[in-house]
C-alpha positions as CSV (number, residue, x, y, z in Angstrom):
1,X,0.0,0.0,0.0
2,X,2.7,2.4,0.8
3,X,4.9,1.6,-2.1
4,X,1.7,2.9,-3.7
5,X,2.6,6.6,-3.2
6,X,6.3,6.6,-4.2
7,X,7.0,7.8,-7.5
8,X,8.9,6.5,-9.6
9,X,12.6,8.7,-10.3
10,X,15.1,7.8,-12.9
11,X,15.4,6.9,-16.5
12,X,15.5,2.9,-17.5
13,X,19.7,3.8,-17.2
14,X,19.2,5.1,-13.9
15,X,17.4,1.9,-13.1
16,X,19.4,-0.5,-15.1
17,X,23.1,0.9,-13.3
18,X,21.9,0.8,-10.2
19,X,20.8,-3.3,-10.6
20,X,24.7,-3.9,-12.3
21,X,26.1,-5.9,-9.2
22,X,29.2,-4.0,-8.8
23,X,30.8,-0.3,-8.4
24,X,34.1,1.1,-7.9
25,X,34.5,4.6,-6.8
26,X,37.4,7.1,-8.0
27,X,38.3,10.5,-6.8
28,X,39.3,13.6,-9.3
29,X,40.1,17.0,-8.5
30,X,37.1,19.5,-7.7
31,X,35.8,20.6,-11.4
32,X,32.2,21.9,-12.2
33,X,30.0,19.4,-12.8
34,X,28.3,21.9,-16.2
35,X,32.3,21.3,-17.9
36,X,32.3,17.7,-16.6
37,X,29.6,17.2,-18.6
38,X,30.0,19.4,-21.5
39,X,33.5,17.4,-21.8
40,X,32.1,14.1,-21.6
41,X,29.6,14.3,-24.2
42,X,32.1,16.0,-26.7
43,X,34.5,13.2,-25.9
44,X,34.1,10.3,-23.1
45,X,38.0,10.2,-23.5
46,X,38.1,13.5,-21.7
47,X,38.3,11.6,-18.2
48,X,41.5,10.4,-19.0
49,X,42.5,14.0,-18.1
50,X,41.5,14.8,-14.7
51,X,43.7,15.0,-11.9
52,X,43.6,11.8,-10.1
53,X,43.4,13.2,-5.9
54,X,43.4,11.3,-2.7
55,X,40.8,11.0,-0.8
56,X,42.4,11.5,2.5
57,X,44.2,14.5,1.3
58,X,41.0,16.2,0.0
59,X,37.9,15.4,1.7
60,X,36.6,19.1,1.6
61,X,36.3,19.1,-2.0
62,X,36.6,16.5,-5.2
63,X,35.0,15.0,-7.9
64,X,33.8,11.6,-7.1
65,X,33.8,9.2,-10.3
66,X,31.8,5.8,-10.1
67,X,31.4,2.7,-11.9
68,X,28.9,0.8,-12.3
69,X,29.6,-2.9,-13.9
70,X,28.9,-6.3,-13.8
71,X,31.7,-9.3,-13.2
72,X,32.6,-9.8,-17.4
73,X,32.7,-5.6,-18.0
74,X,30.5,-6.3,-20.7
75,X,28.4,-3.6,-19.3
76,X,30.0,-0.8,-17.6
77,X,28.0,3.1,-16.9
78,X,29.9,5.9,-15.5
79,X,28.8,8.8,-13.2
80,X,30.7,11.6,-11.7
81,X,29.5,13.7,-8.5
82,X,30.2,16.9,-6.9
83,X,30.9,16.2,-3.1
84,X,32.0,18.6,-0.5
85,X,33.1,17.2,3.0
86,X,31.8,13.9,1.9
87,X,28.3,15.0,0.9
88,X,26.8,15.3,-2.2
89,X,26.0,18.4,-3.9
90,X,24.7,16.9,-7.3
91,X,25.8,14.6,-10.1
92,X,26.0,14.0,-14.0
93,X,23.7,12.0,-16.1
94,X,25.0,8.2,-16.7
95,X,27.7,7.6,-20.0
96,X,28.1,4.2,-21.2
97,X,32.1,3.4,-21.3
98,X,33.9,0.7,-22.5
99,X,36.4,-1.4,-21.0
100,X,39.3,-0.3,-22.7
101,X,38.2,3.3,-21.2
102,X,37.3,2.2,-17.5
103,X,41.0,0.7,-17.8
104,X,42.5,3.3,-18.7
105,X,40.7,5.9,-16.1
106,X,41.9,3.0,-13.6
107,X,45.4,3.0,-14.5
108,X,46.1,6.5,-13.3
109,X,45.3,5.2,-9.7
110,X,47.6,2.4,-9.9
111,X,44.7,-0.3,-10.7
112,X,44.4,-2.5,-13.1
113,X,41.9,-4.7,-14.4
């Protein structure tokens, strides 16, 4: 009955990201979220150029970038949000990457998958 009331928030990718069964969160320096996106839907390369940061170093302010992907990265989505001292203060709409890109956003943390 009470499930009755909610409404119903997101697009189908909304939906579909948030069922992939597993995420990985990256941090970037602080940039407006406007150019993030203006950048990313020019060229979804354009990640590969933000300043990787530490978490610990810069918790006031950062650009948080998460993945959402399932066990054969056959289906990966990435997001990016705006956080300052660890809260949100909005986010980008979803981009479908590959894995060749997810690596190479990876790499600059030291990871590798």
């Amino acid at each position: 009955m009470f499930g009755l009331f909610k409404k119903n928030k997101g697009s189908d990718e909304d939906k579909r990201a948030d069922s992939l069964p597993l995420t990985k969160k990256v941090q970037f320096e602080a940039l407006p979220l406007r150019q993030v996106e203006s950048e990313m839907d020019g060229d979804l390369r354009a990640v590969v150029g933000y300043v990787p940061v530490n978490y610990y170093a810069t918790k006031d302010r950062y650009l948080l970038c998460i993945f959402y992907y399932n066990e054969d990265y056959s289906e990966i989505y990435i997001r990016f949000e705006y956080r300052v001292d660890d809260l949100p203060r909005g986010k980008t709409k979803l981009w479908t990457i590959d894995r060749e890109l997810m690596r190479d956003i990876l790499r600059k943390f030291g990871q590798n998958i």
